[in-house]
LOTOR-140615 format. One line per 5 residues: number of its first residue (from 1); for each residue x, y, z of C-alpha. Coordinates in pm, 1 decimal, decimal comma, always signed. Example, Ala and Ser with C-alpha at 12.3 -4.5 7.8 and 13.67 -1.06 7.14 Angstrom:
1) +1230,0:-450,0:+780,0  +1367,0:-106,0:+714,0
//
This chain:
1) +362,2:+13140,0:-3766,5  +50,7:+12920,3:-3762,1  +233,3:+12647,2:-3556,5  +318,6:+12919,6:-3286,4  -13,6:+13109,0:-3287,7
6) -135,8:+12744,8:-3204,5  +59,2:+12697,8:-2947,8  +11,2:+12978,6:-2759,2  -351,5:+12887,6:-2769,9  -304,6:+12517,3:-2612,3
11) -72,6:+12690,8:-2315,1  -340,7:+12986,3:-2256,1  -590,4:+12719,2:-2239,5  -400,5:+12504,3:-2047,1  -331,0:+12801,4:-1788,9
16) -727,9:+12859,0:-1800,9  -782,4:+12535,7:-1720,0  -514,8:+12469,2:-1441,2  -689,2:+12789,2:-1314,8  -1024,9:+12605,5:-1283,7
21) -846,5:+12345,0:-1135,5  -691,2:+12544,1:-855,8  -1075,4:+12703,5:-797,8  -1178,7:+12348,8:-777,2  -983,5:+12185,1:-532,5
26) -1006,9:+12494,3:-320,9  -1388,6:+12473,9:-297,0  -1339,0:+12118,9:-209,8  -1136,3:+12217,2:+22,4  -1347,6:+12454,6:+177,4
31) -1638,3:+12210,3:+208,0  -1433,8:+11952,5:+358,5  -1412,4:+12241,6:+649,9  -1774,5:+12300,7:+671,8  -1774,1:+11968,7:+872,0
36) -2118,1:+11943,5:+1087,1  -2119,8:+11962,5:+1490,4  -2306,8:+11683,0:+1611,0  -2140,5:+11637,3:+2000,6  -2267,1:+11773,0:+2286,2
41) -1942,5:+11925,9:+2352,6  -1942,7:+12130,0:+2029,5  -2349,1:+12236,4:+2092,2  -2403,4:+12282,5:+2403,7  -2709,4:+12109,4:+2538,5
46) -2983,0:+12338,1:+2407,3  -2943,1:+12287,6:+2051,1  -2762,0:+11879,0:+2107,0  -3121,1:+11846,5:+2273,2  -3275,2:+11988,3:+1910,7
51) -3049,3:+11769,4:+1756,3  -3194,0:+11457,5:+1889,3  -3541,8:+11538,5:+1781,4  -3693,9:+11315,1:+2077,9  -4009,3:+11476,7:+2176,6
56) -4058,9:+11197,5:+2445,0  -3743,5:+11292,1:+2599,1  -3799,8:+11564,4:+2883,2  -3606,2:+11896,3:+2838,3  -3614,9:+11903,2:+3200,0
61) -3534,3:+11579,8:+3265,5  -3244,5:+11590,7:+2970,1  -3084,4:+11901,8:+3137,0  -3036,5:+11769,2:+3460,1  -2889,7:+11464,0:+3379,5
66) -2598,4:+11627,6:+3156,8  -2615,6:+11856,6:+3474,2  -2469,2:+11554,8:+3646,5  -2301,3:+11406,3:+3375,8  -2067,1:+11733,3:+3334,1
71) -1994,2:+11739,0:+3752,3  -1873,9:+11347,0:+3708,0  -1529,4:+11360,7:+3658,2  -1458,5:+11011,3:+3554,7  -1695,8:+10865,0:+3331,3
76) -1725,4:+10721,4:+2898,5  -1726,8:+11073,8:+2794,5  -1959,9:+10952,1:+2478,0  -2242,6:+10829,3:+2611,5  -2505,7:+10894,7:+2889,1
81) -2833,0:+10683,5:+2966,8  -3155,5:+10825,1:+3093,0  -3433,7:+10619,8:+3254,1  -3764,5:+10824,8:+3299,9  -3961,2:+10683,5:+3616,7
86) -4177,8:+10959,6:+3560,2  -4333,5:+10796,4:+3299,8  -4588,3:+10475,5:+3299,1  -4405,0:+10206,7:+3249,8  -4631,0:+10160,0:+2923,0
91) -4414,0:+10380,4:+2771,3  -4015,1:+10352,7:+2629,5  -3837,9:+10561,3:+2900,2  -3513,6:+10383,7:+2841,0  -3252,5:+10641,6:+2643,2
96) -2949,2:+10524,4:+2506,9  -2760,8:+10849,3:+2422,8  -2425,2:+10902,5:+2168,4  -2297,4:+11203,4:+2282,7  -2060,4:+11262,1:+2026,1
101) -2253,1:+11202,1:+1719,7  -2592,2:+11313,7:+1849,8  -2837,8:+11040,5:+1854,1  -3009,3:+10870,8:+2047,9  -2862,5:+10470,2:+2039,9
106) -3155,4:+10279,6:+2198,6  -3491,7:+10367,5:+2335,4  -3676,7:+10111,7:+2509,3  -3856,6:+10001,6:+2798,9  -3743,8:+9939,0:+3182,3
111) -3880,2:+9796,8:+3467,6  -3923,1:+9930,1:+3812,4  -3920,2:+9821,1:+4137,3  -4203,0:+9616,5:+4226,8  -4261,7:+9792,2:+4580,7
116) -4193,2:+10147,9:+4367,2  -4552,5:+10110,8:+4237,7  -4742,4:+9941,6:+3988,5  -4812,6:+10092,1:+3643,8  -4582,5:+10424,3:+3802,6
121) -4292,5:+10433,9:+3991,1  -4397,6:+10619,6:+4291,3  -4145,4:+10494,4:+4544,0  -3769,4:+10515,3:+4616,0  -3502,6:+10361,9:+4836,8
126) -3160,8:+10293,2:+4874,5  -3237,3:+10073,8:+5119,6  -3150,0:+9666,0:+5115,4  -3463,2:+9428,0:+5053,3  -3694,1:+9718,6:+4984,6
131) -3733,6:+9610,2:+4625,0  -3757,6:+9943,4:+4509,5  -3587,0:+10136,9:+4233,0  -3353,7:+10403,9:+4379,9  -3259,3:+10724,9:+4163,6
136) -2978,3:+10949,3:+4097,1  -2657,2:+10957,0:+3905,8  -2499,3:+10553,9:+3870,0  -2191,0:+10425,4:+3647,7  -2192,5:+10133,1:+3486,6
141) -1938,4:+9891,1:+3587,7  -1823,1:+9519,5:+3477,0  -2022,3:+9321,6:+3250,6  -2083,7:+8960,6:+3344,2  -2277,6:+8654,8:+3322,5
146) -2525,9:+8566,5:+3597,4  -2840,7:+8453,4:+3807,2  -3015,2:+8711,4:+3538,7  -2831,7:+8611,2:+3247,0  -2613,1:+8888,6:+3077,6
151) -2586,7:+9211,1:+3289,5  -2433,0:+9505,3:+3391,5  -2343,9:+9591,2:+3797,2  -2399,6:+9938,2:+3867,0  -2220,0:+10192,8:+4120,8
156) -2469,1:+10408,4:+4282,0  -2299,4:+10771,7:+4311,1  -2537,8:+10941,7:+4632,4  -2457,5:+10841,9:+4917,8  -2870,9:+10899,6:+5065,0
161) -3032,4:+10777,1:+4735,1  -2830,5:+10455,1:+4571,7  -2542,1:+10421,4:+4711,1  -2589,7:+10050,5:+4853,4  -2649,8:+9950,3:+4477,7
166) -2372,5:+9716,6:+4467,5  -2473,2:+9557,7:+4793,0  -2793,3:+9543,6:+4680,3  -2718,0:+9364,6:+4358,1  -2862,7:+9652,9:+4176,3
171) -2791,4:+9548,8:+3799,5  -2899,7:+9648,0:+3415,4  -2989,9:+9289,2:+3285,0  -3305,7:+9147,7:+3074,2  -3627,0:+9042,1:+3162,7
176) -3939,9:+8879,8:+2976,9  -4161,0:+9096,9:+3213,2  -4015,7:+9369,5:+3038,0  -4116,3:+9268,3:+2683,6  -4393,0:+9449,5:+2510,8
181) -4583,5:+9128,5:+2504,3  -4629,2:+9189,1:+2858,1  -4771,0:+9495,4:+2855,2  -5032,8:+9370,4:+2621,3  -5125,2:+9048,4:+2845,5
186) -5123,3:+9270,8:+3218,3  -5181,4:+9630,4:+3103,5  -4812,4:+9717,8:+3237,6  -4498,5:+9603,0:+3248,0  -4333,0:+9351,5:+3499,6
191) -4122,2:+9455,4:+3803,4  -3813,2:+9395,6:+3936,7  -3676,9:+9384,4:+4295,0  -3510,7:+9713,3:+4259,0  -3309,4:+9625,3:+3949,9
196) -3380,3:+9831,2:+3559,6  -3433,8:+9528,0:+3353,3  -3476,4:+9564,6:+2993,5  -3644,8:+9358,1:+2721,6  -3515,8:+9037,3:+2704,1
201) -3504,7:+8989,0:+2327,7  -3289,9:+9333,6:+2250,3  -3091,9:+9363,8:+2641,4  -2789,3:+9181,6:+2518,6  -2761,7:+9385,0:+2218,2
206) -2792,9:+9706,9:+2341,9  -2601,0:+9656,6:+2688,4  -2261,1:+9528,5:+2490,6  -2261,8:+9857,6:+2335,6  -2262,6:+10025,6:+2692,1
211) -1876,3:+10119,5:+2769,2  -1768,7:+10115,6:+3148,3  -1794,8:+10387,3:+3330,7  -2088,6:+10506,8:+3125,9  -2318,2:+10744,6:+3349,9
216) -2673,0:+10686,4:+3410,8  -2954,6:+10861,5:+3535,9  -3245,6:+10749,3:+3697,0  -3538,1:+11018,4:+3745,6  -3797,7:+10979,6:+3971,2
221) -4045,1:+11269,2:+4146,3  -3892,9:+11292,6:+4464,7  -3842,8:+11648,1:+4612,1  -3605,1:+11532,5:+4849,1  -3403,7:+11408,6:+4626,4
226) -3423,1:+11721,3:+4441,7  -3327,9:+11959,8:+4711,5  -3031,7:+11710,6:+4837,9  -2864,7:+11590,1:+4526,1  -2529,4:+11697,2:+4497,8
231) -2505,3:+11656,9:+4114,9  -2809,9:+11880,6:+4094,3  -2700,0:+12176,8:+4253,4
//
């Protein structure tokens, strides 16, 4: 009688404990759901912008580049870049962006065109041998080895604002003049003849992480561009 009295008491516990079990693995279970939203596509752009906790990142200027990023139908879905011209260039205005995990990559500095202005891009064109910087929505195209070392060609998307960037050799590549070092021998940071150079020391690095196809944005104060852009309406 003892024996089976015992018995009974192993298999209830057992049954407890299986129990336990069962309420174990389904909590697990549930938290493996709980999985967090991080991509743009999942937060929508008001609380992706939260996510990425960059005060120095313009809301405005954010918003209208995924604007444009959302009307560009072929494009690297998981990343966007933002260059800031309405900043000094004194200051990082370079943004790297991972759409899908909701960080930013890279933020660094960039040169402008040396007729744009001198500590301020002031200036655009789309024009041939007006070393300026020209705005608007770009996607990056081959990588390749030349006169500037490692860079990236660039498709200008506007037909008024950048689309002779290819004829105009309009590429991402690196640049001592846009070193840090720079900034702290001239007071601001080198130009270009129309071209977004990037430090020299970090350019490679960051630019072999840029996919094809990825979309940039160059900003810059210009009304007309503002009024006219067709990604911006």
């Amino acid at each position: 009688m003892k024996k089976l009295i015992i018995a009974m008491l192993f298999i209830s516990l057992g049954i407890i404990a299986n129990g336990e079990g069962k309420k174990n693995i389904k909590r697990v279970d549930r938290e493996k759901i709980k999985i967090e939203k991080t991509s743009l596509k999942e937060l929508g752009e008001d609380k992706f912008y939260k996510r990425l906790n960059e005060k120095d990142l313009d809301y405005k200027v954010f918003k209208m580049a995924i604007k444009g990023y959302r009307k560009i139908k072929v494009k690297n879905d998981d990343n966007i870049i933002i260059i800031d011209f309405s900043k000094d260039s004194i200051e990082k205005r370079f943004y790297f962006i991972d759409l899908e995990n909701g960080k930013i990559r890279y933020k660094t500095y960039v040169t402008h065109g040396k007729n744009s202005g001198a500590e301020k891009a002031v200036s655009f064109s789309n024009h041939p041998n007006s070393y300026k910087s020209s705005i608007g929505f770009f996607l990056t195209r081959s990588h390749y080895n030349g006169a500037y070392g490692y860079s990236i060609r660039l498709k200008g998307l506007e037909e008024e604002f950048n689309s002779n960037a290819i004829i105009r050799g309009i590429v991402i590549h690196g640049s001592k003049e846009a070193e840090e070092k720079y900034i702290e021998r001239y007071g601001f940071l080198g130009r270009t003849e129309g071209c977004p150079a990037l430090p020299l020391s970090i350019s490679r690095e960051i630019m072999e992480k840029i996919p094809d196809n990825t979309v940039l944005f160059i900003y810059g104060e210009e009304e007309k561009y503002f009024k006219k852009s067709k990604f911006l309406k």
